[in-house]
N, C-alpha and C positions, 0 to 999 in steps of 0.2 A: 671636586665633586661633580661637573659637571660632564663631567665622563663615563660616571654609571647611567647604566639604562634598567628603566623600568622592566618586571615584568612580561610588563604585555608589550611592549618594545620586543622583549628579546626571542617572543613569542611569535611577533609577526615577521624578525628574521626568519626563523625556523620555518615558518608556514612557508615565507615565498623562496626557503632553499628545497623544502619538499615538495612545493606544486606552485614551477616557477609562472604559469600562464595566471594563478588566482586572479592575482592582482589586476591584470588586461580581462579578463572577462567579462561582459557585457551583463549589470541588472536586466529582470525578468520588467517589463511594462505592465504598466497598470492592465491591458487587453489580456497579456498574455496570464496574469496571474489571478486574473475572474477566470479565466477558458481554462486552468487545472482547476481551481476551486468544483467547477462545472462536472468536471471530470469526474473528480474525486467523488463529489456529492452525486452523480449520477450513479457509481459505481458500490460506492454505500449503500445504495437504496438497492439495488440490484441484489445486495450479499444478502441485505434485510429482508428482503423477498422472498430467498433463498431458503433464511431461516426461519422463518414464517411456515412455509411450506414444509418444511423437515418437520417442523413441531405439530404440525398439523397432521402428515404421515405418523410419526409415533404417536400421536397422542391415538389412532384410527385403528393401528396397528395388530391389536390385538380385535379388530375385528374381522381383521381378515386372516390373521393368518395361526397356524397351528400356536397350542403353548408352548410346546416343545423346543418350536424356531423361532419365539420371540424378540432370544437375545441376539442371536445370530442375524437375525434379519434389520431390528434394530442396530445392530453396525455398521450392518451394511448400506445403509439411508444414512448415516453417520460418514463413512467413508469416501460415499459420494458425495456428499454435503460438500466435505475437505474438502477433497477433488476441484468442485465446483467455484468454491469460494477461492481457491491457491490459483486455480486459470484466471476467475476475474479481477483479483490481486494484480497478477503478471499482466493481466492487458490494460488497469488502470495505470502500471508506472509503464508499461512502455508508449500510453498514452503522454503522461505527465514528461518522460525523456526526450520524448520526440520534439514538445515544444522547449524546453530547457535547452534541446541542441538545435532549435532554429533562433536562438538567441545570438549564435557566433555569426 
């Protein structure tokens, strides 16, 4: 019997025949994992700003502009929104990758 393996034994073969480095890879330090925390929570605040603002433009929306192009216009504050939030998205993880690869 002492020849079968568990599970998660056969589990973490598999892991280290599909990404033989795991295993040697270097934990993140205690510095470097307050400085994503930072990151992260700088960049959350930022989208929250964001959306803040969006909600502030619609909710004004129809004060400035025709009723006609309400809806249209409200997507288009909508669209940028996206926009907005998917570039500070992309510059939080390539923050976050940056330190995760001065780990090696």
């Amino acid at each position: 019997m002492s020849g079968l393996k568990s599970a998660w034994e056969l589990s973490m073969e598999k892991s280290d025949k599909m990404v033989p480095g795991l295993k040697n890879r270097k934990k993140l330090t205690d510095q470097q994992k307050k400085e994503i925390d930072a990151i992260r929570k700088d960049y959350k605040a930022r989208i929250a700003d964001k959306e803040v603002m969006l909600q502030h433009k619609l909710d004004h929306l129809a004060d400035r502009t025709r009723p006609q192009d309400l809806h249209s216009a409200a997507e288009e504050l909508k669209r940028e929104f996206a926009e907005e939030k998917e570039r500070l998205e992309k510059g939080m993880e390539q923050e976050v990758e940056a330190i995760h690869a001065s780990r090696k």
